[in-house]
Biopython code that builds the backbone (N, CA, C, O; Angstrom):
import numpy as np
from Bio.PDB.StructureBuilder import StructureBuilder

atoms = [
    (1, "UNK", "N", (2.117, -2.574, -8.248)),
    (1, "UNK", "CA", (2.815, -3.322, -7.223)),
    (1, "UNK", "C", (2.295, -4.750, -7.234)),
    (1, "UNK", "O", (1.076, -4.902, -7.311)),
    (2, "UNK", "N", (3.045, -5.753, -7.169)),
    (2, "UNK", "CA", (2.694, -7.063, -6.811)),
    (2, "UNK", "C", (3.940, -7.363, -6.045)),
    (2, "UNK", "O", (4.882, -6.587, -5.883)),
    (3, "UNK", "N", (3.801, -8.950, -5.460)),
    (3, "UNK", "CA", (4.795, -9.758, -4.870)),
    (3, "UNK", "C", (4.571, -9.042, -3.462)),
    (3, "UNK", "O", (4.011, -8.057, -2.980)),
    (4, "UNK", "N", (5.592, -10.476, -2.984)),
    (4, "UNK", "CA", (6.117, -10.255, -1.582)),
    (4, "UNK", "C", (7.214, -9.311, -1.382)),
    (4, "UNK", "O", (6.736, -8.789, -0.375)),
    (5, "UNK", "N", (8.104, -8.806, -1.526)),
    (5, "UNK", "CA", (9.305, -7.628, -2.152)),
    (5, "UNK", "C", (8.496, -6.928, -2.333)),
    (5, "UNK", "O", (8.173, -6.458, -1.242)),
    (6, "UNK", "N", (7.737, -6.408, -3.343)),
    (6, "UNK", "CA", (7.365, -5.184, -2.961)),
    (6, "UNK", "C", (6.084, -4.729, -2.193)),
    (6, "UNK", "O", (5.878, -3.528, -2.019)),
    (7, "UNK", "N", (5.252, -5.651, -1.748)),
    (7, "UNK", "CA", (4.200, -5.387, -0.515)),
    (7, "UNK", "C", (5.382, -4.984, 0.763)),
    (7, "UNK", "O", (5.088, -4.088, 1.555)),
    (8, "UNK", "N", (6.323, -5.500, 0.850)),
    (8, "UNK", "CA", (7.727, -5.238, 1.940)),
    (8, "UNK", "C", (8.096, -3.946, 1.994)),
    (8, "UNK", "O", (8.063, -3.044, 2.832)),
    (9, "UNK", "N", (8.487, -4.103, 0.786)),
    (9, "UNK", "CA", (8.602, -1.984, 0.464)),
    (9, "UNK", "C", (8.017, -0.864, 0.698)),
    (9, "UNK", "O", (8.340, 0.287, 0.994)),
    (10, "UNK", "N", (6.816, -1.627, 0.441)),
    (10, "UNK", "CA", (5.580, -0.841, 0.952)),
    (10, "UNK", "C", (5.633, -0.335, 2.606)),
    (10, "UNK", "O", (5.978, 0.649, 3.261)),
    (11, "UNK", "N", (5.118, -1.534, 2.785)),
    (11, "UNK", "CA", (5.285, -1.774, 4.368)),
    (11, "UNK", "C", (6.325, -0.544, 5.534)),
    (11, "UNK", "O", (6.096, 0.294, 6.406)),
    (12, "UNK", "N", (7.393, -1.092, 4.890)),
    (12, "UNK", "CA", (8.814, -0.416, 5.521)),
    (12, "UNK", "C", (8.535, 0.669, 5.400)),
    (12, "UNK", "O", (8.566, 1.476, 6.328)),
    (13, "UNK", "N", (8.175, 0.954, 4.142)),
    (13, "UNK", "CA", (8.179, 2.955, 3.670)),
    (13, "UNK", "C", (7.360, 3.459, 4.596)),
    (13, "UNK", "O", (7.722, 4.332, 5.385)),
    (14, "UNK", "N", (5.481, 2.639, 4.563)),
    (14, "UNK", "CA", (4.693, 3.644, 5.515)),
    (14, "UNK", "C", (4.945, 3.348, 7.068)),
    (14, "UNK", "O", (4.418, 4.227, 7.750)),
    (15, "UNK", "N", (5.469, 2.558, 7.680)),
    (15, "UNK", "CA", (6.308, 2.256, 8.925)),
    (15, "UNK", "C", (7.663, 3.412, 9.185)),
    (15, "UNK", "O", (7.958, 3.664, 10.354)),
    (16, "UNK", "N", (8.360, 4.007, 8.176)),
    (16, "UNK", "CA", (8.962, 5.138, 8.010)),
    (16, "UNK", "C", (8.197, 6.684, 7.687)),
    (16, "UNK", "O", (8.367, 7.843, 8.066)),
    (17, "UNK", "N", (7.410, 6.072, 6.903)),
    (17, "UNK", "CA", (7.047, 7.740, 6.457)),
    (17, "UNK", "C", (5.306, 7.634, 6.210)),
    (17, "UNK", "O", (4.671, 7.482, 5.167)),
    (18, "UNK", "N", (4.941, 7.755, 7.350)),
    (18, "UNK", "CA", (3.216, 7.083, 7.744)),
    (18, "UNK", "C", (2.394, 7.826, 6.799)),
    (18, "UNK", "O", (1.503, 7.438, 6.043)),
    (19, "UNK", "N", (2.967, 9.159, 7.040)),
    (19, "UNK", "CA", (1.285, 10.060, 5.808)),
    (19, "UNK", "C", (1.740, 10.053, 4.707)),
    (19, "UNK", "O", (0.942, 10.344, 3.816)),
    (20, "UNK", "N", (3.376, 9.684, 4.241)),
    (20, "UNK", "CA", (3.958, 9.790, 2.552)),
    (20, "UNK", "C", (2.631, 8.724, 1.210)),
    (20, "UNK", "O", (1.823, 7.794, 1.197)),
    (21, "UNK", "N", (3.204, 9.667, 0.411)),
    (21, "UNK", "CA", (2.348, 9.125, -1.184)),
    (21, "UNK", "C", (3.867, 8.174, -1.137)),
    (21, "UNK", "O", (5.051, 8.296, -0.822)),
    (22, "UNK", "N", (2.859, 7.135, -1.706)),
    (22, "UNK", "CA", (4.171, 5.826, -1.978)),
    (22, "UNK", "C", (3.685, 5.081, -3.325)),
    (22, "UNK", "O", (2.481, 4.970, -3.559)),
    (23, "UNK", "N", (4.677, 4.570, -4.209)),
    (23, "UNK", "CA", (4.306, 4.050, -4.748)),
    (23, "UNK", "C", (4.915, 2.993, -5.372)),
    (23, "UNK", "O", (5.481, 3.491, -6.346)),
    (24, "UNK", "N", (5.153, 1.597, -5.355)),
    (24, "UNK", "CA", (6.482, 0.591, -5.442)),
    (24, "UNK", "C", (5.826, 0.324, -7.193)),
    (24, "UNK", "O", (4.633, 0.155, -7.442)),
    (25, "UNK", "N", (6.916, 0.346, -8.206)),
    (25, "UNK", "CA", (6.765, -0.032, -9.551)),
    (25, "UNK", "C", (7.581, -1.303, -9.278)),
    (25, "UNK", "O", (8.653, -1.280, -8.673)),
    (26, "UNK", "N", (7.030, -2.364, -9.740)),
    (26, "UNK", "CA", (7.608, -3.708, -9.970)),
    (26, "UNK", "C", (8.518, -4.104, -11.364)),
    (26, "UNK", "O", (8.302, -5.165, -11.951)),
    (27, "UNK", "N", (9.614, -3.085, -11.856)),
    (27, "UNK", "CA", (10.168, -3.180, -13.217)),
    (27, "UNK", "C", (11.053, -4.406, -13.776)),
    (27, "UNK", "O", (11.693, -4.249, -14.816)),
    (28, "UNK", "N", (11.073, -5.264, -13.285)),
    (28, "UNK", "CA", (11.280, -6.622, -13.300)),
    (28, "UNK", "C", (11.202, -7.314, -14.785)),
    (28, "UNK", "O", (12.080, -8.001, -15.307)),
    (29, "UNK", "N", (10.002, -6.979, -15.299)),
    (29, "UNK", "CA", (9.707, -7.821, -16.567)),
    (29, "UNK", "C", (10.747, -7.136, -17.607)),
    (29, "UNK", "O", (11.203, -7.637, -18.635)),
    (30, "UNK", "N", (11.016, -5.761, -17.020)),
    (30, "UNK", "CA", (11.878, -4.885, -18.160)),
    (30, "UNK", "C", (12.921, -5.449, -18.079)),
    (30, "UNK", "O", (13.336, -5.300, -19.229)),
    (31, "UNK", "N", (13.901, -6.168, -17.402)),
    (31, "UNK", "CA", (14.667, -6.379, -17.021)),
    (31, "UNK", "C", (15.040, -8.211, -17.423)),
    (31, "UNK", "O", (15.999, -8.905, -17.084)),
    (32, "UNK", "N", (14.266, -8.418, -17.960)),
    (32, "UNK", "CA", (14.434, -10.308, -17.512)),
    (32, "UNK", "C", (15.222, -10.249, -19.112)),
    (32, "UNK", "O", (15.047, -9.679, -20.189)),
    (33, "UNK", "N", (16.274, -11.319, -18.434)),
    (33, "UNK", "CA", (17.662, -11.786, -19.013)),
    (33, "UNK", "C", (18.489, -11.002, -19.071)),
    (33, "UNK", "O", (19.362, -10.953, -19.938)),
    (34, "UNK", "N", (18.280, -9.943, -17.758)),
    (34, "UNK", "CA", (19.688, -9.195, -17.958)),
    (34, "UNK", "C", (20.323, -9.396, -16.537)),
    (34, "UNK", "O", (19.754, -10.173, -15.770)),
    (35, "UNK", "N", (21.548, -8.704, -16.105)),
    (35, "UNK", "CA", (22.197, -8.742, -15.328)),
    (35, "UNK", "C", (21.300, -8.492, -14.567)),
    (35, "UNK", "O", (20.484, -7.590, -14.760)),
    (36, "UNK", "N", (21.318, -9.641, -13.078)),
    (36, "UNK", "CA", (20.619, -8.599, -11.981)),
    (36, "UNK", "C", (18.804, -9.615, -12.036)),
    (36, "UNK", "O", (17.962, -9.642, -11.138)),
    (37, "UNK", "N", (18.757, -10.174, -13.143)),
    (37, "UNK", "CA", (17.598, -10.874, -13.174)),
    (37, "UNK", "C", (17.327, -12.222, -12.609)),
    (37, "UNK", "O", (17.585, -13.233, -13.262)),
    (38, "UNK", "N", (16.888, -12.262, -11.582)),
    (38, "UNK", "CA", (17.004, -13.895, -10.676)),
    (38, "UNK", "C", (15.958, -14.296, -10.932)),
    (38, "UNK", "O", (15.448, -14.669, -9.876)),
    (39, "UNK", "N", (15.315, -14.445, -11.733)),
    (39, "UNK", "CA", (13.922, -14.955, -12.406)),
    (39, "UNK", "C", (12.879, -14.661, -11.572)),
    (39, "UNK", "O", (11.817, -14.732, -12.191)),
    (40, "UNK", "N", (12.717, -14.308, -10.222)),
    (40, "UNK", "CA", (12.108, -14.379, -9.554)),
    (40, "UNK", "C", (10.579, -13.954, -9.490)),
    (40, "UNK", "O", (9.602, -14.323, -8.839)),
    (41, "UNK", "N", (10.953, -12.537, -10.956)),
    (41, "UNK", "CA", (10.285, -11.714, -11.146)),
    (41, "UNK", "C", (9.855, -10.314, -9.948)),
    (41, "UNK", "O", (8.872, -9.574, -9.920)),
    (42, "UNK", "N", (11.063, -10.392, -9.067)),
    (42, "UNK", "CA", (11.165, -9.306, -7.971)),
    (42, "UNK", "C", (12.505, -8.941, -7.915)),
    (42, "UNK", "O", (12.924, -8.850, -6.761)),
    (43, "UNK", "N", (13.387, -8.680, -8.872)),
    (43, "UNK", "CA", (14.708, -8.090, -8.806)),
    (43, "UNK", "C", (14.684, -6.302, -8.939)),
    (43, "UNK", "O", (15.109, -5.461, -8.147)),
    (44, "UNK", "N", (14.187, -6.183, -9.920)),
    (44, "UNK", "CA", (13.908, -4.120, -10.072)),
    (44, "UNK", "C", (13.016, -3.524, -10.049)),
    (44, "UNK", "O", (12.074, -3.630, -10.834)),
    (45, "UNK", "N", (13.149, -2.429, -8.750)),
    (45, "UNK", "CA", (11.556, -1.843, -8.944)),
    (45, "UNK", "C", (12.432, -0.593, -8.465)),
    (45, "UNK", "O", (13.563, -0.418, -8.014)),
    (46, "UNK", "N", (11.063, 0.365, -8.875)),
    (46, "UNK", "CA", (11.265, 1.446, -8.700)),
    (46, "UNK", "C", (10.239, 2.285, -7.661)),
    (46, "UNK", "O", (9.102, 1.814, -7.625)),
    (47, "UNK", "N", (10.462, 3.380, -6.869)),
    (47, "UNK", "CA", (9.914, 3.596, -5.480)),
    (47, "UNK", "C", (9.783, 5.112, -5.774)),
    (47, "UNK", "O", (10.722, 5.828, -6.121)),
    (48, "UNK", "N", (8.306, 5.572, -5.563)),
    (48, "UNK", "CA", (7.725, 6.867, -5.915)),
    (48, "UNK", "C", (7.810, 6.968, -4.783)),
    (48, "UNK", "O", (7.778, 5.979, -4.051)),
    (49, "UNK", "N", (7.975, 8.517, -4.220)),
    (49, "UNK", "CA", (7.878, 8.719, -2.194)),
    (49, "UNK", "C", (7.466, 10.138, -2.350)),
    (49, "UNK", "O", (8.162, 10.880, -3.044)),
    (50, "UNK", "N", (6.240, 10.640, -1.680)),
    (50, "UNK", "CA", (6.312, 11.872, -1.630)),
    (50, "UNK", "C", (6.107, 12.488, 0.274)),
    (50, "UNK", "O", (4.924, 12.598, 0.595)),
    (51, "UNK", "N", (6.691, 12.691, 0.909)),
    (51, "UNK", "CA", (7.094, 12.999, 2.327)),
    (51, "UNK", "C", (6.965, 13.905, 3.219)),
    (51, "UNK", "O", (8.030, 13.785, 3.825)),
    (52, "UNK", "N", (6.592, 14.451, 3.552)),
    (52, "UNK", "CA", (6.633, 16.072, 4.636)),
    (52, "UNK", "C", (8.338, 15.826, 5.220)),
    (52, "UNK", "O", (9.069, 16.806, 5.361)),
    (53, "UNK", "N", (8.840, 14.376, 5.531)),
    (53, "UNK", "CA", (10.608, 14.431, 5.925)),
    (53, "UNK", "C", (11.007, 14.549, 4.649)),
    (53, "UNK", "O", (11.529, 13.454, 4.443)),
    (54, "UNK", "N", (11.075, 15.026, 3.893)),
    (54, "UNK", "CA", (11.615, 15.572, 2.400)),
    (54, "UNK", "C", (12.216, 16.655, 2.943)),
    (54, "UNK", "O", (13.419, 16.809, 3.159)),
    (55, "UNK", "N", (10.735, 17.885, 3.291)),
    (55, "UNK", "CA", (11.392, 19.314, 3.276)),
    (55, "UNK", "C", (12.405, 19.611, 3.995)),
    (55, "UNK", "O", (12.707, 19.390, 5.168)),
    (56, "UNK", "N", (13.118, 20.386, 2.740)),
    (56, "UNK", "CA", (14.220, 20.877, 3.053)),
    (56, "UNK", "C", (15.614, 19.945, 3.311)),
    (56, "UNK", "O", (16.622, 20.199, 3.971)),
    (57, "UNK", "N", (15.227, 18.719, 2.481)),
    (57, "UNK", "CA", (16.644, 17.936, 2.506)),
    (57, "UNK", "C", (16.871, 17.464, 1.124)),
    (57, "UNK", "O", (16.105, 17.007, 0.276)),
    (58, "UNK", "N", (18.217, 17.716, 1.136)),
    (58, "UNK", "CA", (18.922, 17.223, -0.104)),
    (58, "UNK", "C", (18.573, 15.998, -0.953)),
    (58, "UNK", "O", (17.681, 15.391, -0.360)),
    (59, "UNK", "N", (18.740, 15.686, -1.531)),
    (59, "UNK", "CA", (18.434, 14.665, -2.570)),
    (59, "UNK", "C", (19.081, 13.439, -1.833)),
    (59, "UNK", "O", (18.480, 12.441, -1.437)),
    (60, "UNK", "N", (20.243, 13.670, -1.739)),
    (60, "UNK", "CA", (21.133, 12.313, -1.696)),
    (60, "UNK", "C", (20.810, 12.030, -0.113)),
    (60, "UNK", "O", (21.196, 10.927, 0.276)),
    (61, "UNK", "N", (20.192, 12.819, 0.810)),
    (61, "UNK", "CA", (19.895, 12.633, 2.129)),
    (61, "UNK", "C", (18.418, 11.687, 2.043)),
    (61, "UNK", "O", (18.082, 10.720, 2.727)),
    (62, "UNK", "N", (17.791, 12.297, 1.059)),
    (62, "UNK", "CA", (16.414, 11.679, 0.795)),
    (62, "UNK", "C", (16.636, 10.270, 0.452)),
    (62, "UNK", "O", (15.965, 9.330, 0.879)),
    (63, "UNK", "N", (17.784, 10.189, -0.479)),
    (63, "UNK", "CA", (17.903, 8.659, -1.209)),
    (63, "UNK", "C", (18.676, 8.071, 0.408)),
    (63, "UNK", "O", (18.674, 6.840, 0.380)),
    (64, "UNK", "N", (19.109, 8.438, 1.326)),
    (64, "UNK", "CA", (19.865, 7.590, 2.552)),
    (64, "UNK", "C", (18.800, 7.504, 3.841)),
    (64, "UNK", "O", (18.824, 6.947, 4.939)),
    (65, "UNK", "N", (17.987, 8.236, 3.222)),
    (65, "UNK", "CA", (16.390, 8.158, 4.104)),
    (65, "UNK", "C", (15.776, 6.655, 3.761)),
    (65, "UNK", "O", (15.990, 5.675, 4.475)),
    (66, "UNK", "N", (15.084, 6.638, 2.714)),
    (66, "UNK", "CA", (14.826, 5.637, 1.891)),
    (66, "UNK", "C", (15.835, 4.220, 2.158)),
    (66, "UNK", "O", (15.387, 3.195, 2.673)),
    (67, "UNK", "N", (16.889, 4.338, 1.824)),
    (67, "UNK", "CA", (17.577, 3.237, 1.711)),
    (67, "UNK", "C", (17.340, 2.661, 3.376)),
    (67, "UNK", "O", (16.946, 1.540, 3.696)),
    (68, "UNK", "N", (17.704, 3.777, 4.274)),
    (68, "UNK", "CA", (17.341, 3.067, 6.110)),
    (68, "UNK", "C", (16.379, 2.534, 6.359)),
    (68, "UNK", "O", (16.322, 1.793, 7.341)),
    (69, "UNK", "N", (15.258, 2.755, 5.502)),
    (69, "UNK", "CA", (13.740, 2.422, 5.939)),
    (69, "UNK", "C", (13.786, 1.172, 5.359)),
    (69, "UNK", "O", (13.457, 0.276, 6.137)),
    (70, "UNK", "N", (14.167, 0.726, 3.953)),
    (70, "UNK", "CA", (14.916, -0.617, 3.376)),
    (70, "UNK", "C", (15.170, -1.702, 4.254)),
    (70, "UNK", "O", (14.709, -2.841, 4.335)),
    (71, "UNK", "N", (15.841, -1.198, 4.757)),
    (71, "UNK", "CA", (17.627, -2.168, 5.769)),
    (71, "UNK", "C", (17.958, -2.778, 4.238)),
    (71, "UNK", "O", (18.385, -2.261, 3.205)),
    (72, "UNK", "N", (17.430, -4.520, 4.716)),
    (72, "UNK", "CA", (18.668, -5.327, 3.766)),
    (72, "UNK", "C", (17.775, -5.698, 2.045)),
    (72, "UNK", "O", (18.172, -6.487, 1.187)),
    (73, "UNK", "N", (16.737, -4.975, 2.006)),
    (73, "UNK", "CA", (16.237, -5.469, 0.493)),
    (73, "UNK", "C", (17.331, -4.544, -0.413)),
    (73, "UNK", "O", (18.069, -5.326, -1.012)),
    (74, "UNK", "N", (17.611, -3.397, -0.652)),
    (74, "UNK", "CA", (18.090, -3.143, -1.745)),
    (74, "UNK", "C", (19.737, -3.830, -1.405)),
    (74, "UNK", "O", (20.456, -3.864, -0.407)),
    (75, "UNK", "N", (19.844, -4.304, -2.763)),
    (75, "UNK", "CA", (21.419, -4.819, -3.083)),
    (75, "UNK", "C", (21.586, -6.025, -2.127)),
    (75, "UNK", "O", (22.647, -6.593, -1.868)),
    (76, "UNK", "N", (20.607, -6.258, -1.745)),
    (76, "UNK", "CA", (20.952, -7.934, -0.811)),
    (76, "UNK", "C", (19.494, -9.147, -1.721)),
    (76, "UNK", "O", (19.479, -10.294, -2.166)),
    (77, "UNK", "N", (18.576, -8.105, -1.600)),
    (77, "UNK", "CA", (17.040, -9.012, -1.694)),
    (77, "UNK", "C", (16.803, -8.774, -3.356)),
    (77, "UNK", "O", (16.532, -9.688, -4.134)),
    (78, "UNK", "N", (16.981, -7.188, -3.774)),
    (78, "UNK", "CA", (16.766, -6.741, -5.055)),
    (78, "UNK", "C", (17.756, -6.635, -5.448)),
    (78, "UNK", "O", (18.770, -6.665, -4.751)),
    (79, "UNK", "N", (17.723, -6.439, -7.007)),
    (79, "UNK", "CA", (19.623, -6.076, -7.690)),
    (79, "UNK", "C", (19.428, -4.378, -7.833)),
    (79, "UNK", "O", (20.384, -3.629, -7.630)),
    (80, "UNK", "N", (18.306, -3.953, -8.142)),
    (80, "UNK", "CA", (18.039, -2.377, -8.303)),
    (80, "UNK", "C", (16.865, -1.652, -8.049)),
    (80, "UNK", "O", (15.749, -2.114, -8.287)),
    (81, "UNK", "N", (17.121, -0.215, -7.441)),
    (81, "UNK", "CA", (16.259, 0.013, -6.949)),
    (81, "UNK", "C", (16.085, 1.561, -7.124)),
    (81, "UNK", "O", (16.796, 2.307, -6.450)),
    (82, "UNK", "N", (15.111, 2.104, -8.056)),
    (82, "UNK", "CA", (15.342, 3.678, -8.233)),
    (82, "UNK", "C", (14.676, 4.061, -7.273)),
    (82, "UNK", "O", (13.876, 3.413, -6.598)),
    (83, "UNK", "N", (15.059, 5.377, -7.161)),
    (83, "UNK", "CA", (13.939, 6.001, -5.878)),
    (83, "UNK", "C", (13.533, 7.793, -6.423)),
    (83, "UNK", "O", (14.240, 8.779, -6.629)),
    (84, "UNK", "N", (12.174, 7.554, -6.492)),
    (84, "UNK", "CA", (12.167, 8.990, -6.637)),
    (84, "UNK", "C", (11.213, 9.680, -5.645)),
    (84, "UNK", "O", (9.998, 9.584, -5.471)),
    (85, "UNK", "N", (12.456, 10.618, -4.885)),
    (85, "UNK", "CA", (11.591, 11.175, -3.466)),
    (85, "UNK", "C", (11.379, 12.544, -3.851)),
    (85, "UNK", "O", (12.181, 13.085, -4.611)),
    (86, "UNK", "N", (10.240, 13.241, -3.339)),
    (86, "UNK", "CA", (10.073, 14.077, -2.858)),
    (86, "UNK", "C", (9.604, 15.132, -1.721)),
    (86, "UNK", "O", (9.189, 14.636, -0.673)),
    (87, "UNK", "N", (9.621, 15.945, -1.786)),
    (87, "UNK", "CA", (8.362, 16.483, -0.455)),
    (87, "UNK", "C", (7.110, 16.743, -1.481)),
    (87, "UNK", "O", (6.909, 16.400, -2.646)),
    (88, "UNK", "N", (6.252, 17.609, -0.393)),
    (88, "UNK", "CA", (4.995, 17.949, -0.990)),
    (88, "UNK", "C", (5.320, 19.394, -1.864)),
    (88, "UNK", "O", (6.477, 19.787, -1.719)),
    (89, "UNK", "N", (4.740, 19.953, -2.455)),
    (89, "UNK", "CA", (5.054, 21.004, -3.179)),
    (89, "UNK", "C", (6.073, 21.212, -3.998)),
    (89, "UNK", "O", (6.353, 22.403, -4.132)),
    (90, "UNK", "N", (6.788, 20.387, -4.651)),
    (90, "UNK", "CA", (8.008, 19.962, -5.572)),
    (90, "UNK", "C", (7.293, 19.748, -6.890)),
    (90, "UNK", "O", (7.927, 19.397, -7.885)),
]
sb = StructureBuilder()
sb.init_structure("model")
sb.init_model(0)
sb.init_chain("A")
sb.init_seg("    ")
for serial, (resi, resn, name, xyz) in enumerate(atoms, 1):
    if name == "N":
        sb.init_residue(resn, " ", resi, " ")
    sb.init_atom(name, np.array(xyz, "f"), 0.0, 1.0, " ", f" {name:<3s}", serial, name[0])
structure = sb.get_structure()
């Protein structure tokens, strides 16, 4: 993790999900000169989450979990943003 974007990510996630394993990948450098690259060196990262609000919810509920705890960084602040959630015991 570096930058301001993703110390933010950070932030938001454990402000959402206080005891979750978190982990913000800054994939940015993979990315420079492609679509989506604002030089900034904070356009794509990717977001490890592991949760106790996981259990027992769907995937795509997990990814609309995540995205609320966000608000306006993904698709306003970042161009992309993977997320890989889980619960504990997965």
């Amino acid at each position: 993790m570096s930058g301001t974007i993703a110390q933010e990510i950070e932030t938001r996630l454990r402000d959402t999900f206080a005891s979750a394993r978190i982990e913000v990948i800054n994939d940015s450098a993979q990315h420079h000169g492609h679509a989506g690259d604002d030089g900034s060196g904070e356009s794509h990262f990717t977001v490890v989450i592991e949760a106790d609000a996981f259990t027992g919810v769907s995937r795509l509920q997990r990814q609309r979990m995540v995205l609320a705890a966000l608000g306006d960084i993904p698709g306003q602040r970042v161009h992309a943003l993977a997320i890989k959630a889980s619960a504990p015991e997965e």
